[in-house]
Structures are given as structure tokens and as C-alpha cells.
N, C-alpha and C positions, 0 to 999 in steps of 0.2 A: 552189597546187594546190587548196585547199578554196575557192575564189572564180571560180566560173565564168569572172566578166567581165574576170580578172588573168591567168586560166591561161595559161601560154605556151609550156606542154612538153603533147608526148603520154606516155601513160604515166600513172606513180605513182612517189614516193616508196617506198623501204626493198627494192626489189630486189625479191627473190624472197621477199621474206616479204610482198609485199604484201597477199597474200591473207587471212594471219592479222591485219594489220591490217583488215580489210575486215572479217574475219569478228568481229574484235572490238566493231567499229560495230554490226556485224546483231545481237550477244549485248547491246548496252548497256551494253559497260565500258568504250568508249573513245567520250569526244566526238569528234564528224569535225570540226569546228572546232578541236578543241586547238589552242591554238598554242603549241610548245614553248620556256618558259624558258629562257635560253642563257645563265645569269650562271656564269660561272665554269665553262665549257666550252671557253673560246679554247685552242688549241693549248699544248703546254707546249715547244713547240721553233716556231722561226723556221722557215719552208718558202716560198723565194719571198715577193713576185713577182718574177718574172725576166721581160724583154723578151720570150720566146720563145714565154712564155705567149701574148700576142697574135696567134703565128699560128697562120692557121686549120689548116692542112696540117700542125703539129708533134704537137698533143694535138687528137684525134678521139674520144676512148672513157672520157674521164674530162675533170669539172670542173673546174682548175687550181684555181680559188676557190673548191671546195668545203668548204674548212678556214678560208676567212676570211669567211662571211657576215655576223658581226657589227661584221664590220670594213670590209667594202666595201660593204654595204646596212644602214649607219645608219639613214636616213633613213626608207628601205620599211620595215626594223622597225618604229621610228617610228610609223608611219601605220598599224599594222596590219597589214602583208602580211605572210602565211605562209610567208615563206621558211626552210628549215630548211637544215642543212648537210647533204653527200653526202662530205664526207669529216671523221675525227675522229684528233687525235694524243695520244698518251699514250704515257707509259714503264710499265715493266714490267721486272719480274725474271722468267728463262727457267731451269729446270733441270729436266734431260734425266740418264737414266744414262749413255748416250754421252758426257756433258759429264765426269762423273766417271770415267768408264772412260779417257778422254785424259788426264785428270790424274792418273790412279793409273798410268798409258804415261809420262808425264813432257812428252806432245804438248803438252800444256797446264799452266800453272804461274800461280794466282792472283796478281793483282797491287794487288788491292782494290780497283778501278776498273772494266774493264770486266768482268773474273773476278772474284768472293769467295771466300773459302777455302774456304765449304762448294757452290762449286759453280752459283751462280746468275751469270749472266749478263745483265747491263744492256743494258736496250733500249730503244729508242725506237721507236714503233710507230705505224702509218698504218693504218686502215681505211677505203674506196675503194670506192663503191659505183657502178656506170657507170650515167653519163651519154655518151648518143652522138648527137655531131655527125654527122646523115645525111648532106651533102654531103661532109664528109670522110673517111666510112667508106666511103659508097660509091668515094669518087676510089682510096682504099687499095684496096679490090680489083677498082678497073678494070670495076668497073660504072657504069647510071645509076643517079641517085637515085629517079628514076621504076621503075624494075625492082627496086632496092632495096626498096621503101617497100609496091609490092605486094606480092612474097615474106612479106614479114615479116608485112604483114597476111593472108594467103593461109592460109600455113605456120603459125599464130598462132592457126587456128580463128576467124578474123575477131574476134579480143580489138579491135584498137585501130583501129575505123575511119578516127580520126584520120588513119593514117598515109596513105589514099588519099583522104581529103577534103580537109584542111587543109596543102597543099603550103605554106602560108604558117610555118606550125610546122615548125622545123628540129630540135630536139633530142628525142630520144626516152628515154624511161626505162626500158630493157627490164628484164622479168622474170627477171632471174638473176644468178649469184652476182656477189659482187666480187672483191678482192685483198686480200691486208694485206701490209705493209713494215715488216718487222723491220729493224733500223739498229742495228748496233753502231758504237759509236763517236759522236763530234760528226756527227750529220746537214750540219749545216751545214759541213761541210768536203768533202763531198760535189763543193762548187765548187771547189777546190781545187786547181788543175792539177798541184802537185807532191804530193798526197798519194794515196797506195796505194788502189785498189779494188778488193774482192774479191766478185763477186756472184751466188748464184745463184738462177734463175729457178723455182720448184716449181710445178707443175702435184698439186693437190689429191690424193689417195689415202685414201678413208680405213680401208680395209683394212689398209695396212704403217704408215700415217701414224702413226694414230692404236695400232691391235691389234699391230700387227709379223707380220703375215701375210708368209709367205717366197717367196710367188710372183713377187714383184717386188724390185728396188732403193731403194724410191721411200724409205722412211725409213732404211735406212742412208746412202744418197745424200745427204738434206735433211740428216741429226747430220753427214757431212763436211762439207758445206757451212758449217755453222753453225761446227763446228770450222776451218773454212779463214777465215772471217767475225771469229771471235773472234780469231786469229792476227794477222789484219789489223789488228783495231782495236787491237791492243797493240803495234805496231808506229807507232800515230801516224796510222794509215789510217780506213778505213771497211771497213766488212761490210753487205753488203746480201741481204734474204732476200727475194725478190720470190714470195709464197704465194698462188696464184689457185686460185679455189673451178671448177676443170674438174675432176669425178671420170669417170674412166674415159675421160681425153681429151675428155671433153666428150660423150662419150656418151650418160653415165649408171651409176649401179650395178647396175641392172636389165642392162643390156646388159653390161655390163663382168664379171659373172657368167653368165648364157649363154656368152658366148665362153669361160670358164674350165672351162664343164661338155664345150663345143665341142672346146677343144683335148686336155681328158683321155680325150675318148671316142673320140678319131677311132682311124680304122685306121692303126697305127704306130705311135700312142703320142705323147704331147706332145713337139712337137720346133720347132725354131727355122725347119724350110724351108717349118713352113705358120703361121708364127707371124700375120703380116700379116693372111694369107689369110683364116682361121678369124672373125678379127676382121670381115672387108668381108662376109663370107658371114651372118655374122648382123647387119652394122649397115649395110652397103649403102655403107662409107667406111672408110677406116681410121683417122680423124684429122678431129675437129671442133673442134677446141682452136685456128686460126684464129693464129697466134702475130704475124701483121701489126700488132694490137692491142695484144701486151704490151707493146713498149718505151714506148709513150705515158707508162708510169708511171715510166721510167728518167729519159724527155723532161723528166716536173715535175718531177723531185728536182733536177735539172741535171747528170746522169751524162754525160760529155764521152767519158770511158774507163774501159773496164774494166781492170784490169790481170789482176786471176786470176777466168776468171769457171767456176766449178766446175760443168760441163753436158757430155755429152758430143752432145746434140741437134745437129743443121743445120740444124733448124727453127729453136729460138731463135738461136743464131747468126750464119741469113741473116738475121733481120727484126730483130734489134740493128745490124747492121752495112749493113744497107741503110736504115736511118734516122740512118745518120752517127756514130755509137757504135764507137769503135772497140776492139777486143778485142785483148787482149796475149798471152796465156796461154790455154790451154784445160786444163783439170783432169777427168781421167775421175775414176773411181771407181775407188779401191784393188779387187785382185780378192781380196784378203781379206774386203772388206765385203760380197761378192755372195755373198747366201744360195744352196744348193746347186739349192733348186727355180728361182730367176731366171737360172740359165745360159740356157738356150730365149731368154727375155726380150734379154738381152746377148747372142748369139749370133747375135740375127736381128737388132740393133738396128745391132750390128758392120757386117753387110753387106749393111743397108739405106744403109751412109754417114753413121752416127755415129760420131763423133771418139772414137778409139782411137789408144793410143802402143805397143799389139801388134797383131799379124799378124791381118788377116782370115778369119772361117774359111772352109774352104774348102765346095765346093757338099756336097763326100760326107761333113762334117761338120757340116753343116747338116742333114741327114737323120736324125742319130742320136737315137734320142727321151733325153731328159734328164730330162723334168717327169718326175713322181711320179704316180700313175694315183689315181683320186678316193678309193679306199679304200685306199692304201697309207698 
């Protein structure tokens, strides 16, 4: 990257922070040459390679070898080239109240492996910063690469001219978030065709995620999932957390707030029959979160099947299941865990034609305002 005459991607390194690396250069506290030390960084879990890595059409949206640079480019180390990794594994202990609140229910019962008694939760964890193969993102949504490649530089504020100069440069490094892959249980069992998979896909929040803000499901949903994940891996299975950095569907939080000031103010009162609506009227889309891209990350772990995968989306659903993933189980979210302000939320999501195991509501129940007005 720092080598004009080597460079072979458009873009930059580190995602969406590239800029504060850049602005680190302009202050003088970061050499633009560094080349980063990689002794005792190699992975602490085995991840591939698998045959499948090889084709082009499976993984479009992330490196497969992003985790083993030091292990597949020896040599270019070696010599000097700046090659850094795009993906990094490590473990980690997880505790959540949710985690204790199931084991004080009895939902959960340490076993000193992948539970402890006070509560923490053993993990193995992936962080995944995208790399995207143009030819095969664009093949993913049925466009060309030439239509692709100007969009992007167009819509981009003309950032990467790259991408309409140098057709000979096929990967690009876009400027936004990545994913991380929590893994309870042996990762590497993941291949496993007789062992248990339980996995669900999160889409970022950091409103409920992180605050517990009750407008949404989105972190009592992620503590089920984790608790369905943890379930799994005491069973001899796998748990997989697939955590991608789309806040507000990919919106943004700027936007993802308007819509919240949108839906409290309207005439009627926040209600589930303009739930959608309220959202395209201030973002011009209801839905940028793109979910054709997520399985790419199920593709490198080697996820064959899911068995419980805890979503009630058809988003993620169709674009696991049309990349050959096949789904056992679908797991909604208990209606105990739906805060009182997210009915609206599960109401509209109900029968927009997410996976529920109750009755759709009906249109004149779709009408009735439920949310909470801004100053109540």
C-alpha cells in the first residue's frame, strides 16, 4: 500500500478509520512507511484454508487470507513489502447481565469450559475488515463491473479515481465498517457435519446494543442469541455471533434518529402501518444493509448448516440459503424479551414477512399507535 510501484488494491487499509490514520501522518505521529511487526500475532485458532477459498464466485467481500499473511506471503515480508493482515483471531472472555440473569433462570448452568461460574463466557473471536472483489460483487447483484466501479466512484465524492481509471485493479478497500465473529465452542468444528450449529447474524445498534435503549429488540435479540450460542456449544456444538458494524441498517445514526423523531411526531402517533414508511420518507430506501454480502463470512468459517439460526429476518435467510447454507430451525425472539416501546418495531417487521411462530397482525392492528410520544 505504502509503495506506489507494488500497490495492487484501490482504496486503503483499516476500513473506516482510514482517515484518522491519514490524519495521523498529516500530525507526525504515525511514519506512512511503518511497516507493521507481526511476531506473535498469528492467529490463536486454526481457520482454513479450505478448497472453496479458491473460488472466485464463493467469498467476494472479504480476504480468506486475511489472517494468514505471515504464513502465505513469507517471502514478500521478506523483501520488504507492506503487507499487513485484514483479518485478526483472538480469544476472549464475554459477560453480559443477560448471561447471569439465565443462570440465576437455570437457562444456563456453568460448566467451566465454555460457561464459568461467575458468568464469563469463552470465546474465540474474528475481526474482518472488507476487502471487495469487484467482479464478484458486482456478479452478486446482477450488475456490471463497469456500472459498479463508476457508482462507487460517482456516489464517493470522486475519493477513488482508481476505480474508473485502473480497470486492471480488481479489489477494492472500501471505507466502512467490518464484522466480528464471536465462536463459542471449538471454531474448528464448525467443519463438522455431525456437530450442532446455532448462529445468529447482528446487524450493529448502538443504541440498545451497547445503552439498552427500548425502541428496538436489537440487544435483547443479540443476549438470546448468545444464550442460544452458549446452549449450543455445551452441547458439543458451535455458537456463532456474526456482529457487522451497519448502524441504522446501514443508514447511519444521523438518519436512524430523524426517522425516530419522524415516527413520534407523525399524525396518529408511532404505530407499526407506517413503520417502513416514515423510515424511505426520510432515507429515500428502507434497507441499505445489502445482506447478499453477509454469508461470505459463514462461506470462510466453512458453515455447511445451520441448525438453530436465532433471526427472524428474510433478508438474512434468503441470502444464507441462496448461497447453499442450508437452515434447520428458525428461532424468533421470546415475546417476553420485546421491550414495550419495540411492539411498532415487531409489528411491522411481522407483516412485512419476518419469520414468526404467531399470528400476523392484522391491517386494523397495524394502525394502533403503540410507541411512546418523545416526551412521555
Amino acid at each position: 500500500m505504502s509503495d506506489g510501484a507494488a500497490r495492487n488494491v484501490i482504496g486503503a487499509h483499516s476500513g473506516s478509520y482510514l482517515v484518522y490514520r491519514a490524519l495521523a501522518v498529516a500530525a507526525g505521529t504515525l511514519d506512512p512507511v511503518h511497516i507493521a511487526d507481526l511476531t506473535d500475532t498469528s492467529p490463536v485458532a486454526r481457520i482454513g484454508p479450505y478448497p472453496h477459498w479458491g473460488d472466485p464466485n464463493k467469498i467476494v467481500s472479504l480476504d480468506p487470507y486475511g489472517h494468514m499473511v505471515s504464513e502465505v506471503f513469507t517471502k514478500q515480508l521478506a523483501d520488504g513489502f507492506n503487507i499487513r493482515p485484514t483479518i485478526a483471531v483472538t480469544t476472549a472472555r464475554i459477560n453480559l447481565p443477560e448471561i447471569k440473569d439465565a443462570m440465576s433462570d437455570a437457562r444456563l448452568k456453568p460448566d467451566g469450559n465454555v460457561l464459568t461460574a461467575n458468568g464469563d463466557a469463552r470465546v474465540t473471536k474474528a475481526a474482518i475488515e472488507p476487502v471487495w472483489y469487484l467482479p464478484g460483487i458486482a456478479e452478486r447483484f446482477g450488475i456490471s463491473e463497469t456500472d459498479l466501479r463508476r457508482t462507487l466512484f460517482e456516489h464517493s465524492g470522486g475519493m477513488y479515481t482508481e476505480l474508473v481509471t485502473r480497470s486492471d485493479l480488481k479489489i477494492f478497500l472500501p471505507p466502512i465498517g467490518g464484522l466480528t465473529v464471536y465462536c463459542f465452542g471449538d471454531v474448528s468444528a464448525v467443519q463438522d457435519p455431525g456437530k450442532e450449529i446455532a448462529c445468529r447474524v447482528h446487524d450493529e445498534c448502538n443504541g440498545s446494543d451497547v445503552f439498552g435503549s427500548d425502541i428496538c429488540t436489537c440487544r435483547p435479540y443479540l443476549a438470546h442469541g448468545i444464550e442460544v450460542c452458549i446452549q449450543t456449544a455445551q452441547r458439543g456444538g458451535v455458537g456463532l455471533i456474526i456482529y457487522n458494524r451497519k448502524e441504522g441498517r446501514a443508514l447511519g445514526e444521523v438518519t436512524k434518529f430523524l426517522v425516530y423523531n419522524a415516527r413520534k411526531r407523525q399524525h396518529g402517533g408511532d404505530r407499526a402501518e407506517t413503520y417502513f414508511e416514515r423510515t424511505e420518507c426520510v432515507a429515500g430506501v428502507q434497507d441499505m444493509r445489502f445482506q447478499e454480502l453477509m454469508p461470505d463470512v459463514l462461506t470462510w468459517l466453512g458453515v455447511k448448516r445451520i441448525h438453530r439460526f436465532v433471526s427472524m429476518s428474510d433478508m438474512k435467510y434468503d441470502a444464507i440459503t441462496e448461497q447453499g447454507i442450508e437452515i434447520c430451525e428458525r428461532i424468533s425472539i421470546p415475546a417476553g424479551l420485546i421491550p414495550k416501546d419495540a411492539n411498532v418495531e415487531m409489528d411491522a417487521k411481522k407483516a412485512a414477512g419476518y419469520f414468526t411462530n404467531e399470528p400476523e397482525p392484522t391491517a386494523e392492528q397495524l394502525k394502533i399507535a403503540k410507541g411512546r410520544g418523545l416526551d412521555d
